[in-house]
N, C-alpha and C positions, 0 to 999 in steps of 0.2 A: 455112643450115638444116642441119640437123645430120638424118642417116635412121637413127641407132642411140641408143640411150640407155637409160641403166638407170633401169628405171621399178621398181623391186621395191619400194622403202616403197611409193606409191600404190596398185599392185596388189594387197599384200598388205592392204590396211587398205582397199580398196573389198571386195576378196572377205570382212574381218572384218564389215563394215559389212552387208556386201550379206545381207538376208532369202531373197534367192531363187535366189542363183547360189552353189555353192561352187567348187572349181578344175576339180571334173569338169566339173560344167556351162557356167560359162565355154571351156571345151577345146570341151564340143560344139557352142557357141552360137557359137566365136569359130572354128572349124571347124579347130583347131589340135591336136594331142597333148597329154595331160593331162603330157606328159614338158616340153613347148615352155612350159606354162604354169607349171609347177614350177621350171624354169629361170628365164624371166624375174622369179619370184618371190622367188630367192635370189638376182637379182645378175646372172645371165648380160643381156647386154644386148637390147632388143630392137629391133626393126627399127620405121620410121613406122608402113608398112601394116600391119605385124602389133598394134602400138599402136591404130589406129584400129579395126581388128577387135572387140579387145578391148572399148572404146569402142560400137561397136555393139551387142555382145553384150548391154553393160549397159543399152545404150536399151533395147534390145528387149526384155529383162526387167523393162523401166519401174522399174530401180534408178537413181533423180536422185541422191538422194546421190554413191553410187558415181560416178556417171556425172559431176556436178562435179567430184570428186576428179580425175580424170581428166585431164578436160580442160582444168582449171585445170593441173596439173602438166605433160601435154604440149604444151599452149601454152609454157611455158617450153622443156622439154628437147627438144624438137623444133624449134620456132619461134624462139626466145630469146625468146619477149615476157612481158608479165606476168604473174604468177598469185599469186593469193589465198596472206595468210600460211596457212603449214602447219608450223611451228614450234611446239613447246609450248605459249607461249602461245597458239599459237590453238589447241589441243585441251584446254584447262582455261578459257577464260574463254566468260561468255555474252554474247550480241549485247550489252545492257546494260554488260557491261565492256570491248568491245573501241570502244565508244564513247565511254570515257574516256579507251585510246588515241589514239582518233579525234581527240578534239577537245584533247590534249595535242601530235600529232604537227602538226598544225592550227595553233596557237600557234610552234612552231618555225619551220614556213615562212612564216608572217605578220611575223616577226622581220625578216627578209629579202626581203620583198615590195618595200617604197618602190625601194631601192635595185637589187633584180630588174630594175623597172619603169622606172626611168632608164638603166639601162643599157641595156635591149632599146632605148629612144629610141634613145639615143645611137649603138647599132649601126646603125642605119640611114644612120648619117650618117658616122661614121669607123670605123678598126677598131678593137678592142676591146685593152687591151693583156692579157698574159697573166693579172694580179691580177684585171682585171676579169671574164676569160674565168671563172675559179676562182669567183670570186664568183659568177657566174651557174650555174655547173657545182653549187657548194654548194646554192643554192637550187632545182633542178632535183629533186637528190637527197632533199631535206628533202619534195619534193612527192611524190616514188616512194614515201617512207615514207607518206605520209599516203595515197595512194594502195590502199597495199598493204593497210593497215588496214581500209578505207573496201569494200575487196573484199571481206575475210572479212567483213565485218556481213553483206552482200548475199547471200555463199553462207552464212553462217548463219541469216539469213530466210528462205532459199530453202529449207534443210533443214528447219526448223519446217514449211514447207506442201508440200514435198515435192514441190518444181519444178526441174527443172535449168535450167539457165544460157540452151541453147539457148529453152529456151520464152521464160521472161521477157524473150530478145534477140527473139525472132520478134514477142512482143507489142508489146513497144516499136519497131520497127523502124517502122513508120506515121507513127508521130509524130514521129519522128525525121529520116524523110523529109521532113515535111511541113513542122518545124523548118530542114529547108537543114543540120542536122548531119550527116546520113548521105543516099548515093546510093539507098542501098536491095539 
């Protein structure tokens, strides 16, 4: 887990996004210097806590957009995990086109599914030599993309109704429990 990182695209393009917060008021919501938010907006790195601040600020402004940009990017730069594409393509295509990615990146790893699916067998049973490991390493990744795709619809939906991420995981979390997927 990394406590520094440079968040300025994100910040600058939630504060372009955001209706209700500009960097002054992020500063006074996130209880930080309009100097601190200026910095981390060009580059200077910023700290976890002072990231999550920010993050707050925007809940509390009830900016979801902003507030997915966010979190989706410091899940990665903080965290390492995943986060929704935020590449070009995903700020020119509509939910409707990033579902031709979808089910294009979808086709790739179904390529390499039979063979994924033998070899996971067969791991259980001897070890895997290095081709094979590669193999399973290739179709892992072919899933990341599909994956990654399959996020932006979800934070593209979620911006048409104007939900952040947190909600929709809070609502689904019941069923999910009650599914045996998640502890809760």
């Amino acid at each position: 887990m990394r406590n520094k990182a440079d968040i300025s695209y994100v910040l600058k393009k939630s504060l372009r996004n955001s209706t209700k917060l500009n960097q002054k008021g992020l500063a006074a919501k996130a209880k930080v210097a309009n100097a601190t938010v200026s910095d981390n907006s060009n580059g200077r790195v910023a700290t976890f806590d002072k990231a999550v601040n920010y993050a707050k600020a925007f809940e509390e402004a009830d900016e979801n957009i902003a507030l997915n940009d966010l979190t989706s990017d410091f899940s990665y730069s903080y965290l390492g995990f995943l986060k929704s594409m935020d590449g070009p393509l995903a700020d020119i295509c509509t939910t409707s086109e990033l579902d031709i990615f979808q089910k294009m990146e979808s086709e790739e790893r179904k390529e390499r599914k039979n063979r994924a699916e033998l070899l996971i067998v067969h791991s259980k049973i001897r070890s895997l030599d290095s081709v094979e490991r590669n193999e399973l390493k290739q179709y892992v990744l072919e899933f990341l993309d599909e994956i990654i795709v399959e996020l932006a619809i979800v934070f593209s939906i979620l911006k048409i109704i104007g939900m952040s991420i947190q909600e929709a995981m809070s609502l689904k979390m019941p069923e999910w429990v009650a599914k045996k997927y998640m502890r809760g």
